[in-house]
DOGUDREN-271397 format. One record per residue (C-alpha): residue number from 1; residue in three letters; x, y, z. Coordinates in nm, 3 decimals, always signed. Example, Ala and Ser with C-alpha at 12.3 -4.5 7.8 and 13.67 -1.06 7.14 Angstrom:
BEGIN
+------+-------+---------+---------+---------+
| miba | tikol |       u |       v |       w |
+------+-------+---------+---------+---------+
|    1 |   ALA |  +1.230 |  -0.450 |  +0.780 |
|    2 |   SER |  +1.367 |  -0.106 |  +0.714 |
+------+-------+---------+---------+---------+
***
This chain:
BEGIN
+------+-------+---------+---------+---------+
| miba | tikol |       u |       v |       w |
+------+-------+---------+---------+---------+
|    1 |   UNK |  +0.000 |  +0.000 |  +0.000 |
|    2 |   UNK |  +0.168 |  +0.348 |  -0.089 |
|    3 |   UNK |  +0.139 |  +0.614 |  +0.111 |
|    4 |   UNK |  -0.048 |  +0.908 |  +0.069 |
|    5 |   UNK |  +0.127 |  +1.257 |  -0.049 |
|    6 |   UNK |  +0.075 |  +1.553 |  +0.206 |
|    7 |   UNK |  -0.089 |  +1.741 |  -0.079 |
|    8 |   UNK |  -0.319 |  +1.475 |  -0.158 |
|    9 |   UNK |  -0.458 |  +1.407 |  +0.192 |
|   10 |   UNK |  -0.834 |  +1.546 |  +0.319 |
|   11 |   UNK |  -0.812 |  +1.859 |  +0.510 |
|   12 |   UNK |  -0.917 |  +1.702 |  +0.846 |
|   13 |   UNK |  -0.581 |  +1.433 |  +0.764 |
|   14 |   UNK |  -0.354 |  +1.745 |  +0.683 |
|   15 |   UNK |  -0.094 |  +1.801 |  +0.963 |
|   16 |   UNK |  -0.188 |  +2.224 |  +1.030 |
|   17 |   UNK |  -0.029 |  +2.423 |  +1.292 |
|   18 |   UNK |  -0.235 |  +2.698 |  +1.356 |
|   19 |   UNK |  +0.078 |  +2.946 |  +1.443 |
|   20 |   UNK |  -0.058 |  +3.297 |  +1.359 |
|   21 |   UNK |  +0.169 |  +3.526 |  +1.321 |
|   22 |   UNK |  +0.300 |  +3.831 |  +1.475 |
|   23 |   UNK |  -0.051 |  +4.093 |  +1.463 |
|   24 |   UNK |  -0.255 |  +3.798 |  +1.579 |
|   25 |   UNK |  -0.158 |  +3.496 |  +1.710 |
|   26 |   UNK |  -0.434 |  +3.252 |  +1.539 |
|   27 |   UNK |  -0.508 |  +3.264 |  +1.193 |
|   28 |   UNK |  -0.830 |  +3.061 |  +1.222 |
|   29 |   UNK |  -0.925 |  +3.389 |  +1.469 |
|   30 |   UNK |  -0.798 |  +3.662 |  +1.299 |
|   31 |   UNK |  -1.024 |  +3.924 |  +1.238 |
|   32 |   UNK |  -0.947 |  +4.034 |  +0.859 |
|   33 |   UNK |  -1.107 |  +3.799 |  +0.589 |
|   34 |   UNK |  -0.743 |  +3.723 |  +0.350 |
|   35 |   UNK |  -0.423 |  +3.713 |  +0.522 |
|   36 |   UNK |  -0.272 |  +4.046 |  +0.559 |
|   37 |   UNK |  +0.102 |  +3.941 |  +0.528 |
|   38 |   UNK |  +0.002 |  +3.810 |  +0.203 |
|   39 |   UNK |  -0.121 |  +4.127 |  +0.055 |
|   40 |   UNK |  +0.192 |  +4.349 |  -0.085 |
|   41 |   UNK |  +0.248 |  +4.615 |  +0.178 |
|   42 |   UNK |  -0.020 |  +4.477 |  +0.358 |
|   43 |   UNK |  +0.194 |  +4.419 |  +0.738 |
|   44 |   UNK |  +0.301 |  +4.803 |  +0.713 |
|   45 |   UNK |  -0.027 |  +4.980 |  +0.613 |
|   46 |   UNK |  -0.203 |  +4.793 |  +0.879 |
|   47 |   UNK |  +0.066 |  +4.887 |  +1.165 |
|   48 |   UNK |  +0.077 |  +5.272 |  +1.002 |
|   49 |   UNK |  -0.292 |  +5.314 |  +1.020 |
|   50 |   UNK |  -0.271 |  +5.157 |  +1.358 |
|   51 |   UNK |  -0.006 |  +5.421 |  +1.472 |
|   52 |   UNK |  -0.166 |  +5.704 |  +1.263 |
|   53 |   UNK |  -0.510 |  +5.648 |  +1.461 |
|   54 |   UNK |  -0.301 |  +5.651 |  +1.826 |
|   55 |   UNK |  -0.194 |  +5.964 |  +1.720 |
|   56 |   UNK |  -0.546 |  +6.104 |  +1.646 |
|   57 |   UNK |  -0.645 |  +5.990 |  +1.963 |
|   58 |   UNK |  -0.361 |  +6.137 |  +2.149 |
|   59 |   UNK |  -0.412 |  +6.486 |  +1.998 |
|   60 |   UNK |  -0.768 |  +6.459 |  +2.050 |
|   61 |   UNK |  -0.675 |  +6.416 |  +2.426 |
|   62 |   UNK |  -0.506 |  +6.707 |  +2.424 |
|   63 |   UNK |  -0.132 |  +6.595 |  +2.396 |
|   64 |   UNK |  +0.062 |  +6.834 |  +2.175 |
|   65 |   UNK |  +0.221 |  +6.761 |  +1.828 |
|   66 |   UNK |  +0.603 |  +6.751 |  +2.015 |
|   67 |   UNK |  +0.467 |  +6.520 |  +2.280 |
|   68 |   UNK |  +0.332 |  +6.290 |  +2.039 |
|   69 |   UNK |  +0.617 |  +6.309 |  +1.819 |
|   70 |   UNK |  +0.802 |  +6.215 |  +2.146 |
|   71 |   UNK |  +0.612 |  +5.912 |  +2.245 |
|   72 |   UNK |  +0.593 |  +5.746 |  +1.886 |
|   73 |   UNK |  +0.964 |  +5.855 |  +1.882 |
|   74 |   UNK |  +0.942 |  +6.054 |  +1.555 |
|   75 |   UNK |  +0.985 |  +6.398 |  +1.426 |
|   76 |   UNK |  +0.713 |  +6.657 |  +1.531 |
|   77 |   UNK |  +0.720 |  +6.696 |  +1.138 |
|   78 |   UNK |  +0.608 |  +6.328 |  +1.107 |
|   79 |   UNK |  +0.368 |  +6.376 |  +1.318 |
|   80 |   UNK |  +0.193 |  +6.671 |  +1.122 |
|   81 |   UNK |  +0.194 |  +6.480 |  +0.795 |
|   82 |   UNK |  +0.001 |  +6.183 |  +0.994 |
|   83 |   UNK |  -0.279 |  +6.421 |  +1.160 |
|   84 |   UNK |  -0.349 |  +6.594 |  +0.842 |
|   85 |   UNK |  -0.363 |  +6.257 |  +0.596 |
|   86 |   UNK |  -0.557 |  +6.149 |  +0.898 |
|   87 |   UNK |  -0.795 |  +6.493 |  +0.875 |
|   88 |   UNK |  -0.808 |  +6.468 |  +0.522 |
|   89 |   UNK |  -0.945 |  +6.081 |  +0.500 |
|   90 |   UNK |  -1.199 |  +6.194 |  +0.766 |
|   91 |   UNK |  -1.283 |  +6.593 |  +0.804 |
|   92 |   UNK |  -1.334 |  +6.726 |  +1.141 |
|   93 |   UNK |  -1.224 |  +6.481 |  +1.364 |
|   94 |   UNK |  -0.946 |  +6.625 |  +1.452 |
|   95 |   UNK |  -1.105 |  +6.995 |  +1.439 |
|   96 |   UNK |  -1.278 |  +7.081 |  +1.744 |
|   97 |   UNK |  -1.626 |  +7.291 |  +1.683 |
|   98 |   UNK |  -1.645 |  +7.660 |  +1.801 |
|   99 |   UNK |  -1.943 |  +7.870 |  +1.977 |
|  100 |   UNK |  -2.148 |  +7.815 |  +1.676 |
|  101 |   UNK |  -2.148 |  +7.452 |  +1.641 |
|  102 |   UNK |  -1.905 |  +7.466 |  +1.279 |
|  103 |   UNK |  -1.567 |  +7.310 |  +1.319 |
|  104 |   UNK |  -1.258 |  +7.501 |  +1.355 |
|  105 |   UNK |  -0.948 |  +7.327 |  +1.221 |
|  106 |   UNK |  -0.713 |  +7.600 |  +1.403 |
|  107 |   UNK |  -0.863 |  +7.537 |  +1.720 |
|  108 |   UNK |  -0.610 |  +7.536 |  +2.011 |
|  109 |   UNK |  -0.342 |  +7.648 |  +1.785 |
|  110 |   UNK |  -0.120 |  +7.983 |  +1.898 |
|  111 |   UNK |  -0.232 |  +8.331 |  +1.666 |
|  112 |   UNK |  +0.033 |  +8.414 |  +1.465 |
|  113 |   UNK |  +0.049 |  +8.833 |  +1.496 |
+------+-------+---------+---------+---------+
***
């Protein structure tokens, strides 16, 4: 009797190890629908929008653009490109709204004279 190729055996046969990998540690519970690592770019743009959407959060707290910069341990400058790709994929989160109820992107920012 031969015996039977790996590729040729039923999937309940087929020796899988369920090992994840470093964003979640199951595949079979992971919460995207295709496998992230296998998309090109697809690690990086998840772990950027991650960190871009701390860093909404944080300035939305009230934590300045140098702080930030300081805990994600990146330029201030880095920071500013971030909040305003961030601003421009959704308007007016960032903004806070003034007396009259319409946002005001320059909110809490210093007056230049």
């Amino acid at each position: 009797m031969e015996s039977k190729l790996l590729w040729d055996l039923l999937p309940e046969e087929f020796p899988y190890q369920d090992k994840g990998c470093e964003l979640f540690p199951s595949c079979l519970n992971c919460p995207f629908p295709d496998c992230i690592k296998e998309e090109p770019w697809g690690k990086e743009r998840f772990l950027k929008s991650r960190r871009a959407e701390r860093m909404r959060e944080l300035k939305r707290e009230g934590k300045s653009v140098k702080e930030i910069a300081r805990i994600f341990e990146v330029s201030p400058r880095t920071v500013q490109r971030w909040l305003k790709a961030m601003e421009a994929a959704s308007p007016s989160v960032i903004a806070s709204p003034d007396s009259s109820g319409r946002s005001n992107p320059g909110a809490g920012q210093p007056k230049e004279a």
